[in-house]
N, C-alpha and C positions, 0 to 999 in steps of 0.2 A: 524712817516713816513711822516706826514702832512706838518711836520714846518722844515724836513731835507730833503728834495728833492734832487733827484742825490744820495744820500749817501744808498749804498746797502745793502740791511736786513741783511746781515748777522755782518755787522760793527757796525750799530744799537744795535744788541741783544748782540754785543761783551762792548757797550758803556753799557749796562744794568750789564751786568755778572760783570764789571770792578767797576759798582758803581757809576757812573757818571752822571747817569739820578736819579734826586732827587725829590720828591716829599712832601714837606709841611718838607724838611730838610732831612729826610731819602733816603735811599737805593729803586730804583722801583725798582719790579718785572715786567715780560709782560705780569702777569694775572694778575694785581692790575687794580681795578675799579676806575675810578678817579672821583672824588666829585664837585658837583659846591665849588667855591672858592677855588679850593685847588691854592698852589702855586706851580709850574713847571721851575725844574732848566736843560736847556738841554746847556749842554759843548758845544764848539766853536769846527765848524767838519770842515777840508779841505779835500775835495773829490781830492783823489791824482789822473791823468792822469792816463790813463789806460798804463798798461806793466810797473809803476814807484810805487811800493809798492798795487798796485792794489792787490784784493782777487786774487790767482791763480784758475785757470778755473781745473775743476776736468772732465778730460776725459769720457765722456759716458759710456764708458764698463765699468770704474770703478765705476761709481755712479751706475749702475745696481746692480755690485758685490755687494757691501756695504751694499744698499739697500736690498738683496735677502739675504746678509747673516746674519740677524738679529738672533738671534736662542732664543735670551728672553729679554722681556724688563717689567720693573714694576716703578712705582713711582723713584723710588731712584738707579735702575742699568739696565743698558746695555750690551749684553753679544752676542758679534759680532765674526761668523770666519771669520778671518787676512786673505785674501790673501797670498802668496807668493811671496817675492821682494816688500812688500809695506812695508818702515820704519814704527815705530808706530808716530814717530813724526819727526817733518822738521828741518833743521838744515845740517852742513857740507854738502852744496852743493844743499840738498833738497828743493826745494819748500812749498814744503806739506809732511805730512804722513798723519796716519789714521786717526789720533784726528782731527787735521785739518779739514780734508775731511768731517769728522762727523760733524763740527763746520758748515761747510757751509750746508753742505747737509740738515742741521735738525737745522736751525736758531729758530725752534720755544724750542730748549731747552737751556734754558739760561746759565747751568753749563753743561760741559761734560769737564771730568779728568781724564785720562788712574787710572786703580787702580792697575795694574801690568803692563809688560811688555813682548812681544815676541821677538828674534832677526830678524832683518829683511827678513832673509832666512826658517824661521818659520811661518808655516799657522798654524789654530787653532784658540780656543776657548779665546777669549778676554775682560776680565771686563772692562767697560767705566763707570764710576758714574756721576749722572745726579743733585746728591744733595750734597754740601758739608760737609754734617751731616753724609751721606754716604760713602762717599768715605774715613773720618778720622777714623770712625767704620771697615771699612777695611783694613785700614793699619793695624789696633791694630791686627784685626784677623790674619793680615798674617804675624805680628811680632810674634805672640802666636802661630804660625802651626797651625793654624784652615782653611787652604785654600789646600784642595789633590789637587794633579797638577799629571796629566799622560798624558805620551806624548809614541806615536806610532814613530817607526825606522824602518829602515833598515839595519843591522849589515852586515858589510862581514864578512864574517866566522858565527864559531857556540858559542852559549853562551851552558855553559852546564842546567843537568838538573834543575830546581826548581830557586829560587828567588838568583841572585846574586850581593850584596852589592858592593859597591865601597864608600868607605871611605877617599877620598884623597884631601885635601887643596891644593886649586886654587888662584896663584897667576897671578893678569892680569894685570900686569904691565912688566910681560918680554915683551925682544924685538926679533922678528927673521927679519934677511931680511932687518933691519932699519922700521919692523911694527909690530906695538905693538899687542901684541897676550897673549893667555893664558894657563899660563902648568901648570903639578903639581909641587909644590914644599911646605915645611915645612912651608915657609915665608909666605904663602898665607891662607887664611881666609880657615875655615873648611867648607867643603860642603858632602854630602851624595846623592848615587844616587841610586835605586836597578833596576834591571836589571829582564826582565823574556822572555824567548822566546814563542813567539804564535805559528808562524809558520815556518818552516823550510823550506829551496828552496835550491837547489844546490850550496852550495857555500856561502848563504848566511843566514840571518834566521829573520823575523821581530817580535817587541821584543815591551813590552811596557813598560819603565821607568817611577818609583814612586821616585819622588825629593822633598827631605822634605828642600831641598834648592835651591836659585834661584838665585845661582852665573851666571855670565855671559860666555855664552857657555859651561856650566857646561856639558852638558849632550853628547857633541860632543868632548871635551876633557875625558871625563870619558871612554866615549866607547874607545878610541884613546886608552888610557892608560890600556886598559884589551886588546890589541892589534885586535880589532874591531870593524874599525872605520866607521862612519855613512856612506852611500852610497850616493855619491854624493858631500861629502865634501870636496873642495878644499886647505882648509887652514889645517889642522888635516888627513887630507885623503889620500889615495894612487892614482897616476896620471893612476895608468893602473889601478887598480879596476875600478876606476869613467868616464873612456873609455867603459871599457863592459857593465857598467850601462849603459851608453847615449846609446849605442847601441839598447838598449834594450828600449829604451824612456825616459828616465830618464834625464830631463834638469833642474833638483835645486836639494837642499838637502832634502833627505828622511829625513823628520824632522815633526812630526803634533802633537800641543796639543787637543788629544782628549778627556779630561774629565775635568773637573774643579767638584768640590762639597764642599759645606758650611754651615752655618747654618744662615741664610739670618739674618743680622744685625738689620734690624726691628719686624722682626712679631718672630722669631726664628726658622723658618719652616726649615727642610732640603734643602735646593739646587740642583740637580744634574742636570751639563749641558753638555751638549757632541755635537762633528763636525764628521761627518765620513771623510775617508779618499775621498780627491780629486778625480776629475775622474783620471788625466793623473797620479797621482800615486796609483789606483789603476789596471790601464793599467800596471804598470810598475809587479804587483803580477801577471795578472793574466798572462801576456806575461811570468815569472817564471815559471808558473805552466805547460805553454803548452807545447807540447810535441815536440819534434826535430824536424825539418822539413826533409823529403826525398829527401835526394841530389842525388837518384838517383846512387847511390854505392851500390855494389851485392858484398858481400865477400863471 
């Protein structure tokens, strides 16, 4: 911090992570103690003009969210609820997503690496690995199904009784519209969804889905195709259903991963992490639940 003035912590600990601050010829870390005599190699830094590749500035309310939605952290992993409308990472137009955000927020962690992913219209429980010994341990596990993934809906209509499977290969390279989207078809990679209703509302019924796979928009094209499509969803969805939703408060897709569980990579200990549902979606249950309003009509 001493010998790079103007250059802001967080680009610093990025110049760490990257490998480029060396010490006696190695790799530093920002916990390593340094020794009389050592020798110190620090890379050539130009502090870019602010607004011209500068760190983007992470909005307040969202550095709150972030912050408050920690839900577990240990040596080696991170386990954050996503917001809603926030990418997990920046790109196509983005500035930032989560990681990003994480990056700057918490300069004092020199590796953070999404170890899955959420769509951008998806709140929920979110792995970040903070060690990359960790984070390769997870990939393994969740190439081997060792990562349960349940995620809470909103169905229009009714699913029937007991657990119901969907079986159906998701190809996401069709096109509709001239934009590229995702349907079932033979040509498309296998994916599994099961299906269970919680609760039941007029019209509607919220359900929590167990996906032993983690195609892309897997679980909003699967409802789509038992002709049940998530509440809220514009691309898969029906335009007059997701009117009577909004009606009723409903402004993103009914969509939350609520459980994650594993057998943690280091110590072998169980895992279980869980996000409850949002306040403004579960404004949107309990507005279901209330009872008609009096309009005032005597038959």
């Amino acid at each position: 911090m001493r010998e790079l003035k103007g250059v802001p912590r967080t680009r610093i600990y990025r110049l760490l992570r990257k490998g480029e601050v060396r010490v006696d010829g190695r790799r530093a870390n920002p916990s390593d103690r340094l020794q009389a005599g050592a020798s110190i190699r620090l890379p050539p830094v130009r502090v870019a003009p602010a607004g011209n590749g500068a760190e983007p500035e992470i909005p307040p309310w969202l550095a709150r969210q972030l912050r408050a939605g920690v839900i577990y952290q240990d040596r080696g992993l991170l386990a954050i609820n996503k917001p809603a409308g926030l990418a997990v990472h920046g790109g196509s137009g983005l500035r930032f997503g989560l990681i990003e955000a994480l990056r700057i927020l918490r300069p004092e962690d020199p590796f953070l690496e999404l170890v899955h992913r959420l769509d951008r219209e998806t709140s929920g429980v979110l792995l970040v690995a903070r060690r990359r010994s960790v984070l390769r341990r997870m990939h393994t596990l969740i190439r081997d199904g060792g990562l349960e993934k349940r995620y809470l809906t909103l169905l229009v209509g009714q699913l029937p009784r007991g657990p119901v499977p969907v079986e159906a290969a998701l190809d996401r390279n069709a096109r509709r519209d001239g934009e590229r989207t995702v349907r079932v078809s033979a040509e498309g990679k296998a994916s599994r969804s099961v299906f269970r209703a919680l609760e039941r509302y007029p019209g509607c019924c919220l359900a929590e889905v167990d996906i032993a796979t983690g195609r892309t928009h897997q679980i909003r094209v699967h409802a789509a195709h038992l002709g049940l499509p998530v509440a809220g969803d514009t691309r898969y969805g029906d335009s007059e259903d997701n009117r009577r939703f909004r009606a009723l408060g409903l402004k993103r897709l009914f969509l939350h991963a609520h459980y994650l569980a594993f057998d943690d990579p280091e110590t072998g200990e169980r895992r279980v992490l869980s996000a409850e549902l949002s306040p403004d979606l579960r404004v949107v249950l309990d507005r279901l639940q209330a009872p008609p309003q009096d309009n005032g009509i005597v038959e």
